[in-house]
Each structure stands twice: as C-alpha cells, then as structure tokens.
C-alpha positions in Angstrom: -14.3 -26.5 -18.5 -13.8 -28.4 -15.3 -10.3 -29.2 -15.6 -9.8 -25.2 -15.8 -11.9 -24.6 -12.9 -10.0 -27.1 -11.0 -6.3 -25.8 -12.1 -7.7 -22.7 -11.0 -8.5 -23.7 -7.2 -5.3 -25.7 -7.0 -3.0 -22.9 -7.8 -5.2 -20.2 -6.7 -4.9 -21.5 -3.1 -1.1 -22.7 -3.3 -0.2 -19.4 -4.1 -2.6 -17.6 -2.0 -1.4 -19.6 0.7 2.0 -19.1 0.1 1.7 -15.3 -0.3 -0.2 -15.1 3.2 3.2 -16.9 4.9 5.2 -14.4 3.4 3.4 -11.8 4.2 3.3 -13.1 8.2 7.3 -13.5 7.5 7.4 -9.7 6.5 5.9 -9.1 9.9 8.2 -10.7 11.5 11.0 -7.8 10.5 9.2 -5.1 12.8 11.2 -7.1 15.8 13.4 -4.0 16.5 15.4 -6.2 18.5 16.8 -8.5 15.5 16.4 -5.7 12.8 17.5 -1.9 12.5 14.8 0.3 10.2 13.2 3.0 10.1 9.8 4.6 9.0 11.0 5.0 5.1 12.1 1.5 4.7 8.8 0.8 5.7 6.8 2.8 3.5 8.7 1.7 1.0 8.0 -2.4 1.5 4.0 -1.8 1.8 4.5 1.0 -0.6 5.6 -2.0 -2.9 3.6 -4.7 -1.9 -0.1 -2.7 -2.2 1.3 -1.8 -6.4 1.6 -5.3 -6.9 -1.3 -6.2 -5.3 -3.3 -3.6 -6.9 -1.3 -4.6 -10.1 -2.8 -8.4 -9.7 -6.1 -7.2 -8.8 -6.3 -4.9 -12.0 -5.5 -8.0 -14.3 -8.8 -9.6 -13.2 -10.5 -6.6 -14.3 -8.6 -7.1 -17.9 -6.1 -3.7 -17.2 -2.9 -5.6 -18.1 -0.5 -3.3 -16.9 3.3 -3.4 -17.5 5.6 -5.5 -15.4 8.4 -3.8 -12.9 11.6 -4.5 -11.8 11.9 -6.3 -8.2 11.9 -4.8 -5.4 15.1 -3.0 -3.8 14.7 -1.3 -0.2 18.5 0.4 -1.3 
C-alpha cells in the first residue's frame, strides 16, 4: 500500500507543480502590450479552466464525468 501512496505524492506534486507554472504562464497573456484581447476571450479561458478543474475535483468525489474536447478561444 506504500508504493501507491508514494506514486501518488510523486505525481501528485509533478503535476500540481506543473499545472501552477502554467497557470502563472496564462497570466502572463493579460500584458496588453504583447497581446490583443478582450473581456470574452477571457471569460472564456477561466470559463474553461474552472470546468476542468471542477471536472478533476468531482472525480475525487467518484462523479466520473465525460471527457471534452480541448480548448479553442476561436
């Protein structure tokens, strides 16, 4: 039962990790000096990321909810 626990940390924090950099890298597209948006592209990224993170979070609670296509701002 160990060995699970452990694969769990491991890729539990890689990915948690990993999904906090991106996160900070999506940030770093409200420079309105690099980038040209406006207030519907943005409520459509967080729009997408909060179902997917609510998706992930339901899974834990055993609601194994149906997968979606990837996300397309156009």
């Amino acid at each position: 039962m160990r060995d699970k626990r452990d694969k769990f940390v491991e890729l539990a924090e890689a990915r948690v990790n990993r999904a906090i950099k991106d996160v900070r890298l999506i940030g770093n597209l409200a420079n309105r000096g690099a980038y040209a948006y406006d207030d519907d592209d943005v409520k459509k990224i967080f729009r997408a990321m909060q179902k997917e993170l609510d998706a992930a979070k339901a899974r834990f609670t055993g609601d194994t909810g149906g997968k979606d296509n990837e996300f397309k701002l156009i």
